[in-house]
C-alpha positions as CSV (number, residue, x, y, z in Angstrom):
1,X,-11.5,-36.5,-16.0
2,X,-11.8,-33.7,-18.3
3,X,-8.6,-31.9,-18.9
4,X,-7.9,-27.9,-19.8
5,X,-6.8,-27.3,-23.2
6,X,-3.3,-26.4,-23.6
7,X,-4.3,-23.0,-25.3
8,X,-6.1,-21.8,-22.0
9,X,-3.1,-22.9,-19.8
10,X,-1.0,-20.8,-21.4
11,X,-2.9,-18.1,-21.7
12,X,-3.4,-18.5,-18.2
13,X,0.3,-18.5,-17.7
14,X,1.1,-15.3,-19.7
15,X,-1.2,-13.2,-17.6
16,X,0.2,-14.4,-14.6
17,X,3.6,-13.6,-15.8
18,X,2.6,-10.4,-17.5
19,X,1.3,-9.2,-13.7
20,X,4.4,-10.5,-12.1
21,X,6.9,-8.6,-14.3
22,X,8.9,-5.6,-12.9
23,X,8.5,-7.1,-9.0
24,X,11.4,-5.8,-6.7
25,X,13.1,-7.5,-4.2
26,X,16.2,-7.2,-2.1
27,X,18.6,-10.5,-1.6
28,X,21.0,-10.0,0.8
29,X,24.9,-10.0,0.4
30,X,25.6,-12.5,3.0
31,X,26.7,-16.1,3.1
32,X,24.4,-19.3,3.9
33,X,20.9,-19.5,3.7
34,X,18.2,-15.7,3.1
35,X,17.3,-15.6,6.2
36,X,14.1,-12.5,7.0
37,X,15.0,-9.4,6.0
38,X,15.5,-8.1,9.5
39,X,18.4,-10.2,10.1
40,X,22.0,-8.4,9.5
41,X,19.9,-5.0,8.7
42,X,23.3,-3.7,7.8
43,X,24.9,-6.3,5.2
44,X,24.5,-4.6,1.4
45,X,21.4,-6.1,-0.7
46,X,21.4,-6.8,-4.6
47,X,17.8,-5.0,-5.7
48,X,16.4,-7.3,-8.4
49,X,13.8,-7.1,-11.1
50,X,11.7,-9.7,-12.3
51,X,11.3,-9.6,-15.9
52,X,9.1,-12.8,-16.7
53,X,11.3,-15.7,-16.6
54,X,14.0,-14.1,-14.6
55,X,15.6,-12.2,-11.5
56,X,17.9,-9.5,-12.7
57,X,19.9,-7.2,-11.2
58,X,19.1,-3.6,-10.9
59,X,20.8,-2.3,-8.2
60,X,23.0,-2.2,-5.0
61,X,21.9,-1.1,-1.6
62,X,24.6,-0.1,1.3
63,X,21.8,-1.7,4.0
64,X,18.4,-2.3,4.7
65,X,16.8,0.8,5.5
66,X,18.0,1.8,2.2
67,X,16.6,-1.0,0.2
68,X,13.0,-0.6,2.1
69,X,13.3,3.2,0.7
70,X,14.2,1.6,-2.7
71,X,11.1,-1.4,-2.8
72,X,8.9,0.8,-0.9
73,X,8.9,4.8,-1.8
74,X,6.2,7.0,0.1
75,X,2.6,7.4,-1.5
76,X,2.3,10.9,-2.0
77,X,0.4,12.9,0.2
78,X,-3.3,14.1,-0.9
79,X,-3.8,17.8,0.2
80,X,-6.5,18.5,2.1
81,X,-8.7,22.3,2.4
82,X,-7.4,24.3,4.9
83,X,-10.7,24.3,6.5
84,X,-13.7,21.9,6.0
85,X,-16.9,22.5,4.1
86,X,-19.2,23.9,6.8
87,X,-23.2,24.7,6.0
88,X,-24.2,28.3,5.0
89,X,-26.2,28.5,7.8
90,X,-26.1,28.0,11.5
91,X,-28.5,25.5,12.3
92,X,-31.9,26.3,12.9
93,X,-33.9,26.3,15.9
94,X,-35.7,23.0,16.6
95,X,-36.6,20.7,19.3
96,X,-34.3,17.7,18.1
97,X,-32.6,15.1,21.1
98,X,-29.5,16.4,20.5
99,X,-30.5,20.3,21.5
100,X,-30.5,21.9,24.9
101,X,-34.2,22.7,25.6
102,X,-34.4,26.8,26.0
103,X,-36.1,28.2,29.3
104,X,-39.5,28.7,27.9
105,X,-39.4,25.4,25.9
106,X,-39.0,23.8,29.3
107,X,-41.5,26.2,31.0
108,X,-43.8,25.5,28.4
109,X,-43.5,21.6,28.2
């Protein structure tokens, strides 16, 4: 069985760490077992950081809806044109399936 070098582990570990690092979350200020998040939505949570080895503390929350706004702020907004890119021109006249057929098209047909 052939076994990874020790060097390569670690380095394996690091990364995973290094991506890890500065993860929030929000533990609950209640007794007995964290339960979901949606149970007691008003009991105050501890916002935590994780630093690589670590949970510590950050910050305190009066309730749930405030911790969500805490681990999860808005995305900004991308503004869009006032009005979309239309052609310079009308379109053409043409015979294509989408078209009404004139009068004299269909007279002609």
């Amino acid at each position: 069985m052939d076994e990874e070098p020790l060097e390569e582990w670690a380095r394996r570990r690091d990364e995973r760490r290094a991506l890890s690092k500065g993860r929030l979350r929000a533990v609950p200020l209640t007794r007995g077992p964290h339960r979901g998040a949606h149970v007691e939505p008003d009991a105050p949570r501890v916002i935590q950081e994780w630093d690589g080895t670590q949970w510590v503390t950050v910050g305190l929350v009066d309730d749930l809806a405030a911790a969500k706004a805490m681990l999860y702020p808005p995305q900004p907004v991308e503004e869009k044109p006032a009005e979309w890119d239309r052609p310079p021109t009308p379109l053409g006249k043409g015979r294509g399936r989408h078209r009404k057929p004139s009068p004299a098209e269909e007279r002609d047909a």
